[in-house]
DSSP file (Angstrom, degrees, kcal/mol; ACC not computed):
  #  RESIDUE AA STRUCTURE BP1 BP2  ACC     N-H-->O    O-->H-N    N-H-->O    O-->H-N    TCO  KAPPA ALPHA  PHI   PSI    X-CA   Y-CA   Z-CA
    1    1 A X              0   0    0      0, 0.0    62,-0.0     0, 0.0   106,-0.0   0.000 360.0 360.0 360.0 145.4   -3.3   10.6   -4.9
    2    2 A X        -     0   0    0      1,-0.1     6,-0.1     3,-0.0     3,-0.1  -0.202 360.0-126.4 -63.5 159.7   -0.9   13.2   -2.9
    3    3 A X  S    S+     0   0    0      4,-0.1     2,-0.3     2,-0.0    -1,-0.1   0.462  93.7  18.7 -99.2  16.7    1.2   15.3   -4.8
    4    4 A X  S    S-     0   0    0      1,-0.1   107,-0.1   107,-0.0   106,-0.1  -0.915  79.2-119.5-157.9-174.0    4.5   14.1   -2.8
    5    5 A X  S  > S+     0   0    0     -2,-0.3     4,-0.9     2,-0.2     5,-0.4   0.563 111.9  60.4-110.6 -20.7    4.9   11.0   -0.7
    6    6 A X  H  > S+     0   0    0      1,-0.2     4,-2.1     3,-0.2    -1,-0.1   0.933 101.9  51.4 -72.3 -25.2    5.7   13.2    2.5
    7    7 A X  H  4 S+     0   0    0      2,-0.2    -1,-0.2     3,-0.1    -2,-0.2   0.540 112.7  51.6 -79.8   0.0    2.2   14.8    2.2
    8    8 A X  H >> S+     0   0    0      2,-0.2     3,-5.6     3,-0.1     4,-0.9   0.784 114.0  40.3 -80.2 -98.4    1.1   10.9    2.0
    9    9 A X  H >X S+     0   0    0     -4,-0.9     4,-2.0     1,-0.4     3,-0.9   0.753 115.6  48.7 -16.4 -90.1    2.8    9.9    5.0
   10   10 A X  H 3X S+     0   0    0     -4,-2.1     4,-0.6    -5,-0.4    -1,-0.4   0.630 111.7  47.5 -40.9 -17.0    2.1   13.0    7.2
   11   11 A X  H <> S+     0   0    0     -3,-5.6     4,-1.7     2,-0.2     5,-0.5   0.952 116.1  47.2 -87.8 -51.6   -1.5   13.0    6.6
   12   12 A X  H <X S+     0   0    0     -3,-0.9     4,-0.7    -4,-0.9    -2,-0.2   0.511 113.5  49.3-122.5 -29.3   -1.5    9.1    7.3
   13   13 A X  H  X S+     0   0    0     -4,-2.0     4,-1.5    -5,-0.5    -1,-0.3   0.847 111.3  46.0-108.7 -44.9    0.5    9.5   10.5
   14   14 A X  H  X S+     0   0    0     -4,-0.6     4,-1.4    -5,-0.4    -2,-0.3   0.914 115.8  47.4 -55.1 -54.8   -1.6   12.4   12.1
   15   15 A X  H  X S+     0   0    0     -4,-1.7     4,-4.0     2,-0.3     5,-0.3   0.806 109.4  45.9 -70.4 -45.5   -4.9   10.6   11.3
   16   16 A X  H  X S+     0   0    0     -4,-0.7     4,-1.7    -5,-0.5    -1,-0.2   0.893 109.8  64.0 -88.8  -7.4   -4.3    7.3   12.5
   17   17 A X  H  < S+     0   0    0     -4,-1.5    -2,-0.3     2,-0.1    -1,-0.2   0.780 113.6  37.7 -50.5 -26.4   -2.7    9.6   15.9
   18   18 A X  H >< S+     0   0    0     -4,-1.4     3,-1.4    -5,-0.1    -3,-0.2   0.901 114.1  50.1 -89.1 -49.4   -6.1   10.8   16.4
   19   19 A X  H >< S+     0   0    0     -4,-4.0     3,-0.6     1,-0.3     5,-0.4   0.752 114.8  44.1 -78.1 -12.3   -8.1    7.6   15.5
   20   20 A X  T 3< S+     0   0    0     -4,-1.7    -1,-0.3    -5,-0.3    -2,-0.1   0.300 104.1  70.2 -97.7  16.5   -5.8    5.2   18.1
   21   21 A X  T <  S+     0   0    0     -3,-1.4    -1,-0.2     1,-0.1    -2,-0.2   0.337  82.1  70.4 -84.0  -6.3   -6.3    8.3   20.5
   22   22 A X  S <  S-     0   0    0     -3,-0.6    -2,-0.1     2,-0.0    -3,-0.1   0.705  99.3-141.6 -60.8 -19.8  -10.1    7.1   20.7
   23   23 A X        +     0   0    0     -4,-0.1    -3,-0.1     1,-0.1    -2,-0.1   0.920  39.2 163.8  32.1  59.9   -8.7    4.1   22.8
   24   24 A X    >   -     0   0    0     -5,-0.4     2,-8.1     1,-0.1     3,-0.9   0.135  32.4-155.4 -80.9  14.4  -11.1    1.8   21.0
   25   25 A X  T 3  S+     0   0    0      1,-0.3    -1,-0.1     2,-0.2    -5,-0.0   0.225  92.6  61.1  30.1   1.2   -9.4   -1.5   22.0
   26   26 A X  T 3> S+     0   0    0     -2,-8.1     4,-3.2     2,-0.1    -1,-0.3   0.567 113.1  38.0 -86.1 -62.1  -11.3   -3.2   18.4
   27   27 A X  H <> S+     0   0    0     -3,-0.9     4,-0.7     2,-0.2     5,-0.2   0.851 113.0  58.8 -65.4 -22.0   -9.2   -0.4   16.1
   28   28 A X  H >> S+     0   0    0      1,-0.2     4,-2.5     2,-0.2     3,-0.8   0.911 120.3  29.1 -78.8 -56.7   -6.0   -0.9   18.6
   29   29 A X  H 3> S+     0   0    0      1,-0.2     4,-1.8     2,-0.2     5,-0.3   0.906 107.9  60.9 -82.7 -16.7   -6.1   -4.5   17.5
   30   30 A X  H 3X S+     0   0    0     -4,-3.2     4,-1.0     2,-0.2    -1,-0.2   0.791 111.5  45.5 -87.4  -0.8   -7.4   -4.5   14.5
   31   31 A X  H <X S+     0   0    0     -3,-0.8     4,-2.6    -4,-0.7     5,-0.2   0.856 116.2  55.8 -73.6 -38.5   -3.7   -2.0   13.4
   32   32 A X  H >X S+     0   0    0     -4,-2.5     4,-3.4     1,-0.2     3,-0.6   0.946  96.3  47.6 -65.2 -40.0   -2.2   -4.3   15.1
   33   33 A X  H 3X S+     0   0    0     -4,-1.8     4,-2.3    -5,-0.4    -1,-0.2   0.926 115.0  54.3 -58.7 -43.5   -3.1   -7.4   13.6
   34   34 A X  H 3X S+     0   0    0     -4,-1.0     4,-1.0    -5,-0.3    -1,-0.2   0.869 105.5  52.4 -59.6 -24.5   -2.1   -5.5   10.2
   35   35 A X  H << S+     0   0    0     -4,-2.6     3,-0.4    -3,-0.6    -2,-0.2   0.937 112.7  45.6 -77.4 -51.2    1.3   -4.6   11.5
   36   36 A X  H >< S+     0   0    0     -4,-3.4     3,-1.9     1,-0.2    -2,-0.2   0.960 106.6  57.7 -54.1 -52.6    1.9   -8.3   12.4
   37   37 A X  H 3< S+     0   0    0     -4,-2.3     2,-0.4     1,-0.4    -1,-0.2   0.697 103.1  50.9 -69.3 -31.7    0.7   -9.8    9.2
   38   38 A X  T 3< S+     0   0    0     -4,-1.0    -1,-0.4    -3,-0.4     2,-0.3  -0.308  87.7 112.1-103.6  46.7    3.1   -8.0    7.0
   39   39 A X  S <  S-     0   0    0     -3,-1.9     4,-0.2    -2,-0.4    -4,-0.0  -0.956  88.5 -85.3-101.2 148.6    6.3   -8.9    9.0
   40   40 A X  S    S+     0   0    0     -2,-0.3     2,-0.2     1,-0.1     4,-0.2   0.263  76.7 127.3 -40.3 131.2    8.7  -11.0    7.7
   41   41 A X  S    S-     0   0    0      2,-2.2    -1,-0.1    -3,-0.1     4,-0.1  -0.508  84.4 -20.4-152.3-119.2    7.4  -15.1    8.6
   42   42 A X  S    S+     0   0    0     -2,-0.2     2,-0.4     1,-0.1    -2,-0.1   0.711 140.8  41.8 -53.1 -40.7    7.2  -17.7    5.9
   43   43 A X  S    S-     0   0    0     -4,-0.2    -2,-2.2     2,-0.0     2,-0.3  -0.936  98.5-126.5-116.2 139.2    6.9  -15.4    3.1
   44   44 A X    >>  -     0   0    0     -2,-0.4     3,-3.8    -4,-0.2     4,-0.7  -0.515  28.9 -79.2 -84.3 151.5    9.2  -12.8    3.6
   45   45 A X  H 3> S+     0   0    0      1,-0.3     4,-3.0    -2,-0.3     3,-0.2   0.671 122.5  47.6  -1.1 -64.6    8.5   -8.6    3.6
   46   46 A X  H 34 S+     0   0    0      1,-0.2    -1,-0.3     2,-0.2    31,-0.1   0.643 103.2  53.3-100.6   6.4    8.4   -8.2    0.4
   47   47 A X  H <4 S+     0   0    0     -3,-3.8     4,-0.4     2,-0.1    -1,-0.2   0.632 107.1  58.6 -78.7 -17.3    6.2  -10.8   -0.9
   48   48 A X  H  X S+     0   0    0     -4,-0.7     4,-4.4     2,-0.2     3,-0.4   0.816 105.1  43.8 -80.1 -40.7    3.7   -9.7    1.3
   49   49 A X  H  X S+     0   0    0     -4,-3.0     4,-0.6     1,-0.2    23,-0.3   0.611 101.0  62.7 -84.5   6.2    3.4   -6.6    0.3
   50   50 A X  H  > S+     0   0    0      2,-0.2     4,-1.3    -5,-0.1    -1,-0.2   0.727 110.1  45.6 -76.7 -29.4    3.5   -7.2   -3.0
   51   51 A X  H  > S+     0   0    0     -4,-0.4     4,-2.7    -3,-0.4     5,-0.3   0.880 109.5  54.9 -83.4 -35.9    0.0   -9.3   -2.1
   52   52 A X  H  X S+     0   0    0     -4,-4.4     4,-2.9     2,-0.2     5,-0.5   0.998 108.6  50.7 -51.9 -53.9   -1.2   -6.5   -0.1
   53   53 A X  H >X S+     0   0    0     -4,-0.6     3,-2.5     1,-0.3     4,-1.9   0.749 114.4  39.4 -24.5 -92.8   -0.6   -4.5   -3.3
   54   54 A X  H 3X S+     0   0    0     -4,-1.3     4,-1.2     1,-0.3    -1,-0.3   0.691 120.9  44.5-105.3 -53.7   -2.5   -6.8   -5.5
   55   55 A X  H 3X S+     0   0    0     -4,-2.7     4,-0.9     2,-0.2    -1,-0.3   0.863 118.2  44.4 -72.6 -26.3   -5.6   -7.4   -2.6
   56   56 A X  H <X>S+     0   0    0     -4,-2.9     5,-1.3    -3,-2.5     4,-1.3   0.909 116.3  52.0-102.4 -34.5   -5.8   -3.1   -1.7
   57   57 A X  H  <5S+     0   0    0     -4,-1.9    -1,-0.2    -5,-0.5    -2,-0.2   0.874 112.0  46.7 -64.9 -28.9   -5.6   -2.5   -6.1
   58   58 A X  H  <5S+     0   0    0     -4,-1.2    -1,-0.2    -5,-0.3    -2,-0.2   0.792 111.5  47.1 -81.9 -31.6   -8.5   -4.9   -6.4
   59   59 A X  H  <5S-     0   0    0     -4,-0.9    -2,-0.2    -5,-0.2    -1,-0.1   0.556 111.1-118.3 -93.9  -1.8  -10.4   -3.4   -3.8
   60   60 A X  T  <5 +     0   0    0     -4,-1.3     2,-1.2     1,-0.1     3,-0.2   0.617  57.2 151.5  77.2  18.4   -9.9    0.3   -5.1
   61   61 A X    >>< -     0   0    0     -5,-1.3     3,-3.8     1,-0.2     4,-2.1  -0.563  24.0-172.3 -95.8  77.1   -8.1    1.7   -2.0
   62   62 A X  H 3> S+     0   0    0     -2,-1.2     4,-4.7     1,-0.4    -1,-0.2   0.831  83.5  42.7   3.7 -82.6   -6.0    4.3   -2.9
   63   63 A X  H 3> S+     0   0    0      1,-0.2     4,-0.9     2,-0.2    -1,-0.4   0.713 112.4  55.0 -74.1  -1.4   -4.3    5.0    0.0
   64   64 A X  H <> S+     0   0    0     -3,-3.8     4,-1.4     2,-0.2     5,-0.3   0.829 109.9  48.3 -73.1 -39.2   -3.8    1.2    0.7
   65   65 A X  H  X S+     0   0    0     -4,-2.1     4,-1.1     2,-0.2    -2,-0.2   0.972 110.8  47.9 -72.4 -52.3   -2.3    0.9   -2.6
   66   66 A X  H >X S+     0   0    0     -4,-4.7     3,-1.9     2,-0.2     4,-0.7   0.857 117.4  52.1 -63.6 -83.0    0.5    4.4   -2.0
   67   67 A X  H 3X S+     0   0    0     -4,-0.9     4,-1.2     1,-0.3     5,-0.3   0.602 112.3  38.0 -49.9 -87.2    1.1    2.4    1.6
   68   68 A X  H 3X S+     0   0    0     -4,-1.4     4,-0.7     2,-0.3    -1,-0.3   0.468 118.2  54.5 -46.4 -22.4    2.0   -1.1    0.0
   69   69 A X  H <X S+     0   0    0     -3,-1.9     4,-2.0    -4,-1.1    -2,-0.3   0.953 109.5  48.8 -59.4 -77.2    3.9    0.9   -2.9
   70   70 A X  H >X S+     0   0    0     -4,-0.7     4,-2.5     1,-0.3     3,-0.8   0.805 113.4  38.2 -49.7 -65.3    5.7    2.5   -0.5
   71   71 A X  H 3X S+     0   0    0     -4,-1.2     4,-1.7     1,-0.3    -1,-0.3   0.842 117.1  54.7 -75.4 -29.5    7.0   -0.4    1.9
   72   72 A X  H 3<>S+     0   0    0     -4,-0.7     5,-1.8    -5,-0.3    -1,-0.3   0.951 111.6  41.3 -58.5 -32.0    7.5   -2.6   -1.2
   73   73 A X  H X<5S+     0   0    0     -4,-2.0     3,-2.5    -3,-0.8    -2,-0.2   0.987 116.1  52.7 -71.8 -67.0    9.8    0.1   -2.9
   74   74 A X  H 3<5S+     0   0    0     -4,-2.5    -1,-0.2    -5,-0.2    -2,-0.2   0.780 109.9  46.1 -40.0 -36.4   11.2    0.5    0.6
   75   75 A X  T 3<5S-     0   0    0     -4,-1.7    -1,-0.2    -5,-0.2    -2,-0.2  -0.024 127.8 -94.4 -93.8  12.8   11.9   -3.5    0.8
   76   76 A X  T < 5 +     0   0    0     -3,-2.5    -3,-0.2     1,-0.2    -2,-0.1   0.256  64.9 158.7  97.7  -5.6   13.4   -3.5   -2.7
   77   77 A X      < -     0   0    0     -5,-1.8    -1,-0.2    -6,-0.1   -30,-0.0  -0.069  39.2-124.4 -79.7 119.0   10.7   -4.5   -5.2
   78   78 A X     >  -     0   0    0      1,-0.1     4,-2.0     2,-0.1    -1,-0.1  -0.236  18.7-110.6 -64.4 173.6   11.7   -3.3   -8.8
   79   79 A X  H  > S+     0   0    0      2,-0.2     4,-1.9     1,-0.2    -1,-0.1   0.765 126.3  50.9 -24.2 -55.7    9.5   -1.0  -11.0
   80   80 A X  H  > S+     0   0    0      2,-0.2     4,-1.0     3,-0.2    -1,-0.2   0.600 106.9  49.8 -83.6 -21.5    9.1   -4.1  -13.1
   81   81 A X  H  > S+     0   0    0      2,-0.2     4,-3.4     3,-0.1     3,-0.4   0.924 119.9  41.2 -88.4 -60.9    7.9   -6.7   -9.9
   82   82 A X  H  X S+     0   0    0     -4,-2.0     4,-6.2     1,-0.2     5,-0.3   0.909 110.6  55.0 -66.3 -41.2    5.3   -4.1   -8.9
   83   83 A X  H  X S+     0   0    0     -4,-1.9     4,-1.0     1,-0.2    -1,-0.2   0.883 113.5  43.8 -53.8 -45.2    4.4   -3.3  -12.6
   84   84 A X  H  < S+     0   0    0     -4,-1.0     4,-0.3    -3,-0.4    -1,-0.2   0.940 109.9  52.6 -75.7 -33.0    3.6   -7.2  -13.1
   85   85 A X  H >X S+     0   0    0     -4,-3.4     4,-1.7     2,-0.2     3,-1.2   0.956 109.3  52.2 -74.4 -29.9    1.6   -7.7   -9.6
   86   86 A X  H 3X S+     0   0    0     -4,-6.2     4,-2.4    -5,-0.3    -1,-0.2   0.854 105.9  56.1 -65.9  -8.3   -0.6   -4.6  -10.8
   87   87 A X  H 3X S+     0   0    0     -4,-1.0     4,-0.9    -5,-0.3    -1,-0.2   0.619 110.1  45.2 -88.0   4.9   -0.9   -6.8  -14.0
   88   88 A X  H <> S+     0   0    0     -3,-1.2     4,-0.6    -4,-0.3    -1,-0.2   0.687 117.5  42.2-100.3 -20.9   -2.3   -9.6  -11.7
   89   89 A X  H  X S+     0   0    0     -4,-1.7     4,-2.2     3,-0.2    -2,-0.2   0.657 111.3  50.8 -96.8 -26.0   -4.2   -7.5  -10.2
   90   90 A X  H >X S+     0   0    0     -4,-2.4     3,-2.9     2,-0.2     4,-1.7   0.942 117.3  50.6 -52.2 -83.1   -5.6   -5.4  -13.4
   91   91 A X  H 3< S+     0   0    0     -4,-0.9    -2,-0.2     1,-0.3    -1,-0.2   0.412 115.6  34.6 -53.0  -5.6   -6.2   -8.7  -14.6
   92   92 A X  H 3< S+     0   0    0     -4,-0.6    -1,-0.3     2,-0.1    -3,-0.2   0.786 123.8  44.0-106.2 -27.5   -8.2  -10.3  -11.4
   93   93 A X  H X< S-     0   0    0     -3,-2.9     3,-0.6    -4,-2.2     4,-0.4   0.416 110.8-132.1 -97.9  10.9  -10.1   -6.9  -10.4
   94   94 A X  G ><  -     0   0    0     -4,-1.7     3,-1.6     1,-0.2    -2,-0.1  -0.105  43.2 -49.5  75.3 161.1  -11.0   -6.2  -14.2
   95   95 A X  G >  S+     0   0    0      1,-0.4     3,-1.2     2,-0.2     4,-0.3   0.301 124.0  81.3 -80.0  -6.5  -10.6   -2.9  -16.1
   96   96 A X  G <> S+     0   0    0     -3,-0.6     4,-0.7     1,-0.2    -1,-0.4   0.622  87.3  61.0 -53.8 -32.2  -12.3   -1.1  -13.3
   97   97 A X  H <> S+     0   0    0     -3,-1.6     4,-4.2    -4,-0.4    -1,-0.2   0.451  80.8  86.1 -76.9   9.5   -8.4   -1.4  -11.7
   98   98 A X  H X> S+     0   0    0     -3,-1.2     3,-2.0     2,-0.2     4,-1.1   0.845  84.3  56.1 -74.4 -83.0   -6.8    0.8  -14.8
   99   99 A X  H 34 S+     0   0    0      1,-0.3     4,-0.1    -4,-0.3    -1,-0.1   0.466 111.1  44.0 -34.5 -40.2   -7.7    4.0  -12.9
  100  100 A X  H >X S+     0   0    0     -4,-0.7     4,-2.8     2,-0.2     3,-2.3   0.979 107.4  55.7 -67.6 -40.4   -5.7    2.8  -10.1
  101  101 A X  H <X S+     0   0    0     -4,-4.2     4,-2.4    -3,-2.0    -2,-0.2   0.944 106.7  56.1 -37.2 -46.3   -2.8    1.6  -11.9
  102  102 A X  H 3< S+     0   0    0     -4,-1.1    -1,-0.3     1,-0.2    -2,-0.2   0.663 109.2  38.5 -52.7 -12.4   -2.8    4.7  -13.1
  103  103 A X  H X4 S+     0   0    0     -3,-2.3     3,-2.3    -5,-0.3     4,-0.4   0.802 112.9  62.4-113.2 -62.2   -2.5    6.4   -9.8
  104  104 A X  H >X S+     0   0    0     -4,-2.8     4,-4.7     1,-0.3     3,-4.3   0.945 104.7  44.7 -45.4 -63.7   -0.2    3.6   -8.6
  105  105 A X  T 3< S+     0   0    0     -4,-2.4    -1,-0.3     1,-0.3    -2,-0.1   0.287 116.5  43.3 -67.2  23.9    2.5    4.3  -11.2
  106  106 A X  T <> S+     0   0    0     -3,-2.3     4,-0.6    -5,-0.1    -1,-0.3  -0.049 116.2  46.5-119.7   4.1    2.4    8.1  -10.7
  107  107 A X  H <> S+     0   0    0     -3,-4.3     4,-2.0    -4,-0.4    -2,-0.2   0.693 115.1  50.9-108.9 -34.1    2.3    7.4   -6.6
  108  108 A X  H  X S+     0   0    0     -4,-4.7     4,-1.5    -5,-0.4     5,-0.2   0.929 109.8  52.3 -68.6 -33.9    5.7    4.6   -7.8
  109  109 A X  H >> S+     0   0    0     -5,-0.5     4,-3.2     3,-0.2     3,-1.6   1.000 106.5  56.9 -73.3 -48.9    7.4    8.0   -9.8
  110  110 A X  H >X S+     0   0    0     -4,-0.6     4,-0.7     2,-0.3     3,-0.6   0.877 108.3  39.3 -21.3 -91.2    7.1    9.8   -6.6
  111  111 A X  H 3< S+     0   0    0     -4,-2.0    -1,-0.3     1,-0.3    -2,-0.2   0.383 112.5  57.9 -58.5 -10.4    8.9    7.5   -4.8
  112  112 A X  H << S+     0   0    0     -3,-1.6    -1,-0.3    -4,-1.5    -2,-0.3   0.923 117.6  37.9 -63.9 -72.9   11.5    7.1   -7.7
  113  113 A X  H <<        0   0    0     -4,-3.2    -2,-0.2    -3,-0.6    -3,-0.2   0.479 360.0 360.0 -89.0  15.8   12.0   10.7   -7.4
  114  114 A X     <        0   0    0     -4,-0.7    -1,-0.2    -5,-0.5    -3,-0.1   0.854 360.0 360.0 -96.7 360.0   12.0   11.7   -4.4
């Protein structure tokens, strides 16, 4: 995990500036199609990124999991709503998902503190 959420963010904002500077018209659509899917539709902002949460902890992707911590925390989602979708998510990816929880609630004090 980064040791502050700006060193998240700037690394994350620089990298994908270089990889949509390929002009790869497959990676250009396939951000985009992530950008759409988490906007507000039927289920609103912050339910969806509570299921991105739950899909990117289950799959062991760090930095998907500090992204989807961040915009949920940004979009209001308590300490206690995130706490419970990493308990849906311990419990559906198996005890192989403690090490992220663990990295999710030190990346969720970050964003508490910062």
């Amino acid at each position: 995990m980064p040791t502050n959420v700006k060193e998240f963010n700037e690394y994350r904002a620089k990298m994908n500036e270089k990889i949509l500077a390929s002009d790869n018209k497959v990676i250009k659509r396939i951000y985009n199609l992530d950008t759409n899917t988490f906007k507000a539709g039927h289920l609103p902002e912050k339910t969806k990124e509570l299921l991105g949460l739950v899909a990117s902890a289950v799959l062991r992707c760090d930095d998907c999991i500090a992204y989807h911590l961040e915009t949920a925390y940004k979009n209001g989602v308590t300490k206690e709503e995130m706490m419970e979708t990493m308990s849906i998510a311990t419990l559906v990816g198996g005890t192989i998902v403690i090490p992220h929880l663990r990295r999710a609630v030190e990346f969720w004090e970050l964003l508490e503190n910062e």
